[in-house]
N, C-alpha and C positions, 0 to 999 in steps of 0.2 A: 411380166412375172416379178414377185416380189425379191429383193434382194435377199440372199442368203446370209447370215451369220456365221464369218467364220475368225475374223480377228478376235484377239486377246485383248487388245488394248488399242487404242486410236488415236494418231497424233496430229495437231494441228502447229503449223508453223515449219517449215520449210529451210529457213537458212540454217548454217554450218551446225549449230546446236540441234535444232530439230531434228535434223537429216541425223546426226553422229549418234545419238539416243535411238532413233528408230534401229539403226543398223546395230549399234547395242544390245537392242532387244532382242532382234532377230537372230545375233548370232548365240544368245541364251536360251534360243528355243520356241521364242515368244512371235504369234505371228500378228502384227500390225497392221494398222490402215492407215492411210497416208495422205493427209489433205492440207491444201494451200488456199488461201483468198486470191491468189493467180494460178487460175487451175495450170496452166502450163505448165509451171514448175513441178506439179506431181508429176505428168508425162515424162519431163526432162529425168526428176529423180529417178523415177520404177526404169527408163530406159540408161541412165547410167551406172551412178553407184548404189541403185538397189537391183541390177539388172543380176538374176540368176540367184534373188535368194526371195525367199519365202513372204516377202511384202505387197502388201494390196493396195491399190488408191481409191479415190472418190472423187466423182468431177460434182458434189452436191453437200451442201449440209448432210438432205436426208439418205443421197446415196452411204453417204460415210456413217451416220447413227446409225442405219438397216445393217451394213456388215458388222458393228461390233455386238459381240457376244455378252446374255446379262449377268449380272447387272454393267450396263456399259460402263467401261473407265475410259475417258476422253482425257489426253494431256494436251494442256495450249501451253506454247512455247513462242507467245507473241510480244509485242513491244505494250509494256507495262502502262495500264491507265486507260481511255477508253477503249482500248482496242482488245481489250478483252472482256470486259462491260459488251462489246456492241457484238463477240463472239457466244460470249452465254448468251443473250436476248436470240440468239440466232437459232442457237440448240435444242433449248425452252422447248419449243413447238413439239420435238420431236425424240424427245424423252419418257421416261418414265418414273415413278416414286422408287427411289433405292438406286437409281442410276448417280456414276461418280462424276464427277468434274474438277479436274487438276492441274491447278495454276503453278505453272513450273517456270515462270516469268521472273525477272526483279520487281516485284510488285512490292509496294511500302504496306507494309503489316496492319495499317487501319483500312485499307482496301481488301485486305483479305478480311478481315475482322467480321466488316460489312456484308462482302459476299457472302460470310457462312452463315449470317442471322438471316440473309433476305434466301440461299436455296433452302436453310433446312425450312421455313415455311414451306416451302412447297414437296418437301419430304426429297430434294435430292441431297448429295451428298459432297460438299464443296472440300477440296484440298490443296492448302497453299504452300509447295514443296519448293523448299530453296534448293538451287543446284551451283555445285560450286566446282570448279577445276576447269572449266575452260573448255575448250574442243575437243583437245586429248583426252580432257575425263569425261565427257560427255560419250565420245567415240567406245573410251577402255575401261570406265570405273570414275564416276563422276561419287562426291561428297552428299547427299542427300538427305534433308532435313524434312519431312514431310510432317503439314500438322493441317486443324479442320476438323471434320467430324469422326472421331473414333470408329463410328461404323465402317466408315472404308477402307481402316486399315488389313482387317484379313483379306481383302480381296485386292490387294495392293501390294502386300506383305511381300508375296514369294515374287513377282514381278521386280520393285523396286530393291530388296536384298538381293536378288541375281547378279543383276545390271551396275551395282554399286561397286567401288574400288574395294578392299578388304585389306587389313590390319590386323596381322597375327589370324591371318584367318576369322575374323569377323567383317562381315559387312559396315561397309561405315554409312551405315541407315539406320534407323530407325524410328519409332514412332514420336514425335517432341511434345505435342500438348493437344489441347483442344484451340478451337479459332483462329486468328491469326499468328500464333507461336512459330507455325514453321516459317513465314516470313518475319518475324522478329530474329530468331536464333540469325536467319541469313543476313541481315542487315546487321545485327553484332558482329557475327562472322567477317562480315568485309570492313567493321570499322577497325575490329583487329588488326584486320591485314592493314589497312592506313597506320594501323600505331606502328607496326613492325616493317614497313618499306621506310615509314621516315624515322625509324632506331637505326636502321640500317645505313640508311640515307648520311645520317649524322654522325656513326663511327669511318663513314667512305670519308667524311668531308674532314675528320682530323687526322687520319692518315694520310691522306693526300697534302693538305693547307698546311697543317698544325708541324706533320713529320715528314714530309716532302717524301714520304713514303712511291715511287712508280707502281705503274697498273698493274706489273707482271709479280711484285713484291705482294701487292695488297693480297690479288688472287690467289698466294699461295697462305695467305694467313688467314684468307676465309674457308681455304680447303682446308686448313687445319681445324679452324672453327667448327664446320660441319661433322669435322669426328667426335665433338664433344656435346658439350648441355646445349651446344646450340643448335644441333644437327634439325636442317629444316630443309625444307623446299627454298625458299625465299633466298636463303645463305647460299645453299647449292648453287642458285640462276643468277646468286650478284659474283659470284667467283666466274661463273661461266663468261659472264656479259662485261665483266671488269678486264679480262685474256682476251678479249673480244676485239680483233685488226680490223679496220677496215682495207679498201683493196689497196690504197698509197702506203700500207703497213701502220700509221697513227690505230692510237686503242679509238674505238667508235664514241665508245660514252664518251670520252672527253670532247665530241662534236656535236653532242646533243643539245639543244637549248635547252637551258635550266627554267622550266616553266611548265609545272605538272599539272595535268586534267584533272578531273574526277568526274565521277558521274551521277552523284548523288547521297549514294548510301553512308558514306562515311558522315554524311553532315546531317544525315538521317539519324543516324549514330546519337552525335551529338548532340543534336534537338532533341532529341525523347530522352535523353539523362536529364538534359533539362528541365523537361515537365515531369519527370520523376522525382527529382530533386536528388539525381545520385552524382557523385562526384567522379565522372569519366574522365576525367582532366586530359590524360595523355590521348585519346583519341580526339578529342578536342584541337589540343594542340596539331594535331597532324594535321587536320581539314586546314586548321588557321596556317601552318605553313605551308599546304598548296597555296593557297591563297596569296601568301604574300610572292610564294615563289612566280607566280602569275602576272603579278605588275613588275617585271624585269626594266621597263622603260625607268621607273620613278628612285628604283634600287640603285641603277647605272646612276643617275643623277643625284643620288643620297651618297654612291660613293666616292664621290668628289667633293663632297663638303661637309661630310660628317667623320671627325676625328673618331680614330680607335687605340688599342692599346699600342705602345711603344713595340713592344715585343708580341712577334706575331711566330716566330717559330721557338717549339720547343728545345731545350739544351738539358735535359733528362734524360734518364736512363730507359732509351725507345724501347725496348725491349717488355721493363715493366710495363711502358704505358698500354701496350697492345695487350698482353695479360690483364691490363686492369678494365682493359675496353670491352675482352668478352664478358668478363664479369659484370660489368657497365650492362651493355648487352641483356646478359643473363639475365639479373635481377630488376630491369625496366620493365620485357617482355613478363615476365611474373607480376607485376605490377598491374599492366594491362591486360593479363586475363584475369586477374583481383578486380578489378575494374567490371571487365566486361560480363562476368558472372554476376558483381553486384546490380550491375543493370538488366540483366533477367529474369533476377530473383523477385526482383520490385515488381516488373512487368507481370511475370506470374501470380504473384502473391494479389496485384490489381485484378487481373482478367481470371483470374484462378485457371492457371494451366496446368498447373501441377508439372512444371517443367521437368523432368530427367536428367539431370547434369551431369552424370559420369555416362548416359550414352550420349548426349552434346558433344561432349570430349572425345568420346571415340570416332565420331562423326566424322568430327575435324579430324582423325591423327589421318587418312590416306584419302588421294583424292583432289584435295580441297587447296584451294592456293597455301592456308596458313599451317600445310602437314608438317607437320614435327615430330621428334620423340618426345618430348618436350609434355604433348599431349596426353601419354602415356602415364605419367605423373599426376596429372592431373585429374586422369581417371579413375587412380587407386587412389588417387584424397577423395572423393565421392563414392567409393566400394568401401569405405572405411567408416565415410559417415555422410548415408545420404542426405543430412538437412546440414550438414558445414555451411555455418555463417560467414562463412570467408574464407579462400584459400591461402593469407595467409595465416590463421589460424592451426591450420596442418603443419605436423612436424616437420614432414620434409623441406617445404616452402619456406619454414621459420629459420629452418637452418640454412635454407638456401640463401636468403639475405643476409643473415648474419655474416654469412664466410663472402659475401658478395661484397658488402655495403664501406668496408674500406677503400679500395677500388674503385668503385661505383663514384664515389666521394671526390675521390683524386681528380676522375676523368670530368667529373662536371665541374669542378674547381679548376683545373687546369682550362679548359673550353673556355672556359669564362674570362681567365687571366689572357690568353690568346685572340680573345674578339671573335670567338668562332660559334654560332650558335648551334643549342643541342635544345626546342625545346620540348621534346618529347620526352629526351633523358633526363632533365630537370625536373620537368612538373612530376615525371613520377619518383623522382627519392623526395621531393617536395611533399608530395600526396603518401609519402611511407612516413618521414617524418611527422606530418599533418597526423596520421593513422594512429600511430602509436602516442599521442600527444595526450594524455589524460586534460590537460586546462587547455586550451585555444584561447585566444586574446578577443575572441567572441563577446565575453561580456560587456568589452568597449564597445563595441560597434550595438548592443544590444542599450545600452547605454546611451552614446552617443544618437540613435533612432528614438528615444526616449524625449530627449531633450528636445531634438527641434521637432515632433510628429507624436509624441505622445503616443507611439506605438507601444511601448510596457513593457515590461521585463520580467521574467522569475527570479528569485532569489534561491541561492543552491541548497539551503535549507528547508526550501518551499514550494518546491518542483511539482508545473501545474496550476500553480496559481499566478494573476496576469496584474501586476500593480505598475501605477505610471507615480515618480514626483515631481513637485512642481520645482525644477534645479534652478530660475533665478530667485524667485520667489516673485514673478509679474506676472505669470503663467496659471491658468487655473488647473481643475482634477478633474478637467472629462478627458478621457483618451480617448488615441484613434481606435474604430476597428480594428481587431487583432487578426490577421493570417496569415499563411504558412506561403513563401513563394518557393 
């Protein structure tokens, strides 16, 4: 007998995320079908933690497509790259036109891209939904960026707004673009978080080095932090993890190897501001100080023979300096979502997504690693004016670095005099100064590629037009090809 239809929605992919989303769903009402490429693991899940609620499984592709309900919504929550390539070729057979497919993976945004050129040929309905919060938001209110083909969003809508964390009683979902956008927004998304673990990272390292600041002092000055412009998730978990004993009573963190992972997206991040030609600097810089944080062998052995300042601890007034840190803080993280907006807007403006930026912003405010109040702001600069060319263009932002930026100034001057490196918090008062710079020292270097490459220059009176001279006078007047890197 043919199998009946009775799920709402059908998940593929089995570990901790898979499983937390399904029981998410179901406990919103939503009834699931539940399938693994080891079919075991369905058996294991429906017999334990889905035992005694309203979840179905499939020991089959076509067992699983037959139970959902149309138009089918399929989520794969598998490991990003072919193995989800080798789960659509799978489904294909046993679909129909107008059926959904919902890539809830880390997938890199030109794989989704891809995917939704090659299903809408065939009239299905491809969506690439970044999910962001981890287990616990997966399980209670996960971050959800869903983009792809707009048709699938009403029949997604009420499912993925249920299941979503909420912010002021709003869902932090909503619909982001067409193609692959909802995997672009998530890969901004996690380069952020890279800028904002290593801001964080570098005010932990001048309180501790710089002010011989202890763990149990720091923790109470990021609980302070937490009450104000910097109230976040991230600030929350470094005060929690900074109080944090291990069992001989030592704070933990300070046993930890100083030699940080990543797993891709931030340098994903980074590479597409590249080919965009936007200037992300501060997420930049974070990948490059995982990076260096990583060869700890060559550091140990540079710090043996590489001289630093004389004076390595502060004799200031520590008090200010940690006031001037949140501010430091403040006005960096402002910086990097300046940044990380300017790098979607470009993305958009290429791929025409017609991005939504103040619900991007609510997205993020619950849920999502990089929650903040923080986001809040940032959403009523985009309800005020949704095509804002910059955020800090926006009053509030403008003022917010103004009252920042002495401060901000101190702390990275200070760092600096102390041998202590910051440079995420640098490259971004770098790239604020850069920002506001009406002349840049541009025309030398425009200049200077002139002379040895005959690459050409404009004159600011004649912007748009491409002349080369000949600066020895041994040099002829054909130029190089002229383009944009």
């Amino acid at each position: 007998m043919p199998e009946t239809a009775v799920a709402d929605i059908g998940l593929i992919g089995l570990a901790v995320m898979g499983q937390n989303l399904i029981l998410n769903m179901n406990d919103h009402g939503f009834v699931v079908c539940a399938f693994n490429r080891t079919v075991s693991k369905v058996d294991q899940f429906l017999a334990n933690e889905a035992k005694g609620t309203n979840i179905v499984g499939a020991h089959s592709v076509e067992e699983f497509c037959a139970k959902l309900k149309r138009p089918r919504k399929i989520m794969l929550l598998v490991k990003a790259g072919s193995a989800v390539d080798a789960f659509i070729d799978s489904l294909l057979p046993h679909l129909e036109e107008g059926d959904i497919i919902i890539d809830g993976g880390n997938s890199h945004y030109p794989d989704s891209q891809r995917r939704y050129e090659q299903l809408s040929k065939k009239n299905i309905l491809f969506v690439g939904c970044g999910v962001s919060g981890g287990e616990e938001g997966a399980r209670y209110g996960p971050s959800l960026m869903p983009g792809g083909n707009p048709e699938a969003w009403p029949h997604l809508k009420p499912i993925f707004q249920a299941i979503a964390a909420k912010a002021d009683g709003e869902p932090c979902c909503d619909w982001v673009g067409d193609g692959g956008a909802g995997h672009f927004v998530k890969m901004v998304h996690n380069g952020i978080e890279y800028g904002d673990m290593q801001m964080i990272s570098e005010a932990y390292q001048l309180l501790r080095d710089g002010l011989s600041i202890p763990n149990d002092k720091m923790a109470d000055i990021f609980t302070k932090w937490n009450k104000g412009v910097l109230d976040s998730f991230l600030i929350e978990i470094t005060r929690d993890i900074l109080a944090f004993k291990d069992k001989d009573g030592s704070y933990l963190v300070e046993n930890i190897r100083d030699a940080a992972g990543q797993k891709g997206t931030g340098k994903w991040t980074a590479i597409s501001a590249l080919d965009y030609g936007m200037p992300v600097t501060l997420i930049g810089e974070a990948v490059f100080a995982r990076c260096l944080s990583a060869i700890k062998d060559e550091r140990i052995q540079a710090s043996k023979v590489l001289a630093g300042p004389s004076e390595t601890k502060y004799d200031g007034d520590t008090s200010k300096l940690v006031d001037n840190l949140e501010q430091a803080l403040y006005a960096s993280k402002i910086i990097s979502y300046a940044q990380g907006f300017m790098l979607m807007r470009e993305a958009s403006t290429q791929y025409s997504w017609n991005l939504n930026y103040g619900s991007i912003a609510l997205m993020w405010r619950g849920g999502c690693i990089i929650r903040s109040a923080f986001l809040g702001d940032i959403k009523k600069a985009f309800d005020k004016n949704p095509k804002l060319e910059n955020l800090l263009f926006d009053d509030f932002f403008q003022k917010a670095t103004a009252k920042a930026q002495a401060g901000w100034r101190d702390v990275v001057a200070t760092s600096v005099k102390l041998g202590i490196p910051v440079p995420a918090t640098s490259t971004a008062l770098a790239f604020y100064d850069g920002y506001r710079t009406p002349r840049l020292p541009a025309n030398l270097i425009q200049a200077q590629r002139d002379y040895f490459g005959a690459h050409t220059y404009e004159l600011l009176d004649n912007p748009g037009t491409y002349i080369h001279t000949n600066w020895t006078g041994k040099g002829g007047n054909v130029s190089s090809t002229n383009y944009n890197a």
